[in-house]
Structures are given as C-alpha cells and as structure tokens.
C-alpha positions as CSV (number, residue, x, y, z in Angstrom):
1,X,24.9,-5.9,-14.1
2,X,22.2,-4.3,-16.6
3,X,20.4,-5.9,-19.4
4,X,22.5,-5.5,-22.7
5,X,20.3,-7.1,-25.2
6,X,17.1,-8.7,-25.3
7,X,16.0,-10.9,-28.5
8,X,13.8,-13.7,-29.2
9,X,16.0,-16.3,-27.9
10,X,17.8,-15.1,-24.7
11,X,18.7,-12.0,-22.7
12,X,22.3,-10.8,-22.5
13,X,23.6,-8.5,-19.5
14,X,26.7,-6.6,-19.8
15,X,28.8,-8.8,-17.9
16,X,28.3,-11.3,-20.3
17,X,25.6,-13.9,-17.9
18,X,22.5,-14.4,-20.0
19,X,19.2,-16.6,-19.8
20,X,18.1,-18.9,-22.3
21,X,15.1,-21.6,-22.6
22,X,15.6,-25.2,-24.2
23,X,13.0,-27.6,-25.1
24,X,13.2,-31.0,-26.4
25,X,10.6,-30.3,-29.3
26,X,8.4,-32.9,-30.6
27,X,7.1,-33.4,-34.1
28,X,4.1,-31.2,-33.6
29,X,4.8,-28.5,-31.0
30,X,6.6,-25.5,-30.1
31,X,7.5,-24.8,-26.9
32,X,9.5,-21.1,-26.1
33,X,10.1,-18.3,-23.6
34,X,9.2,-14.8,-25.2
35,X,12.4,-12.9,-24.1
36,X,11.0,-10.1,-26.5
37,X,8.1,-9.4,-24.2
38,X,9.8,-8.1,-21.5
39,X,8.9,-4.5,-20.1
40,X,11.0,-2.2,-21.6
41,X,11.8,-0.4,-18.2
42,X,13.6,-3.2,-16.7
43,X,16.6,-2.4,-18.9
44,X,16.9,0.6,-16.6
45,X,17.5,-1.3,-13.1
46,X,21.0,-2.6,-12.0
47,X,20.8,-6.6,-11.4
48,X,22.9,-8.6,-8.8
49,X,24.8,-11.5,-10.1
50,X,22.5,-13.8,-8.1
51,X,19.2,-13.4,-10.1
52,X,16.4,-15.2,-8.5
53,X,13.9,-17.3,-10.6
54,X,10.5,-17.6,-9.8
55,X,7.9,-20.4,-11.7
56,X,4.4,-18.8,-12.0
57,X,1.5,-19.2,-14.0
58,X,2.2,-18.7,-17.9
59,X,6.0,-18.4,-17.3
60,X,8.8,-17.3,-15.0
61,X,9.8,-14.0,-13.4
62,X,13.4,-13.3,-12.3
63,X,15.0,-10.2,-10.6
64,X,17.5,-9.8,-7.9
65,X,17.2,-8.7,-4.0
66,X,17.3,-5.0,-5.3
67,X,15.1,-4.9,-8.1
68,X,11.3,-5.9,-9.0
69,X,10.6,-8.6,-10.4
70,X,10.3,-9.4,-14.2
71,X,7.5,-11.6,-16.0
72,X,8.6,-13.6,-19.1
73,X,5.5,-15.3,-20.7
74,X,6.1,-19.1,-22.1
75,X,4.1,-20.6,-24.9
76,X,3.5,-23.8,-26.6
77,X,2.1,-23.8,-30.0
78,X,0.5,-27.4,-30.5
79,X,-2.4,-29.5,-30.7
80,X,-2.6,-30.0,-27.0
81,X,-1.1,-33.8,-27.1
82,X,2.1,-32.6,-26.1
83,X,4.0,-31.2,-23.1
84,X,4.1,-27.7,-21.6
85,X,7.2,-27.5,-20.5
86,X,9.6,-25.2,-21.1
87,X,13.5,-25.4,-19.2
88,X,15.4,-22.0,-18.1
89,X,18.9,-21.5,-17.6
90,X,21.4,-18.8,-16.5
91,X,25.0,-19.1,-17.9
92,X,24.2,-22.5,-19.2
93,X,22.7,-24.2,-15.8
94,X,19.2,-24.8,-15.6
95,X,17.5,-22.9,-13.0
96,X,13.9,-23.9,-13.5
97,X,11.4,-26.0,-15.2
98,X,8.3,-23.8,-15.9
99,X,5.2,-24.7,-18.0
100,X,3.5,-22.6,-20.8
C-alpha cells in the first residue's frame, strides 16, 4: 500500500487504512501529531499492511519490514500545566501512546 494523502489530521494509503491522533484536550492546551511534516519521499516507498509503530522522543515513527522508517513530530501548545500526550491509531485501533 502507498501513501495516498497526507493532511493535517491523518494519513490516508490507497487501500483505504489510515493513521490518526486523538487527544482528550483540556481547557488550555493543544495536543496533535503533525501528519504534514512528513518527508515528502516516503510517498514513494510501498508499505506492508502491518505498519510498525515506534514511540521516540518528540513523536512516533512507523514503517513496515521493507521500508525505512518515518518520523512524525507531536506537539503540545500550552502553558506547561497539562499533559503531553498524544494517542495514535491505525484503522481506528490505538497503536501507541506517545508524548510531545
């Protein structure tokens, strides 16, 4: 499967699987994956079905056995009173907790 369309709120492959982020937001914060910053090149590689997610520092990466893997920053706009934490899922089950 290959990356159909990327925008600011998930990432759609042709086969119709995508990832998305949730957050339960507070009053004051704003916590989000940046689906938009992902490199531009990794539109080109051919994905397995069984993507592997990866937590690491500012984000997640995912990718499959035969490709690299892809970095997907997460933010939290606040006033640092809040949590970090932002929840990624593929096809609607949550594969990771990661923290901005």
């Amino acid at each position: 499967m290959k990356i159909k369309e990327v925008t600011k709120d998930d990432i759609v492959f042709d086969n119709g699987n995508v990832i998305t982020y949730d957050h339960e937001q507070d009053c004051c914060e704003h916590n989000y994956a940046d689906f938009e910053e992902l490199q531009e090149d990794a539109k080109d590689y051919e994905f397995d079905e069984d993507l592997i997610f990866e937590k690491v520092t500012g984000g997640f990466r995912f990718g499959s056995k035969n490709t690299p893997m892809f970095f997907i920053p997460c933010y939290s706009d606040q006033n640092g009173f809040y949590s970090f934490d932002v929840d990624i899922y593929y096809n609607d089950k949550k594969v990771l907790t990661t923290y901005a």
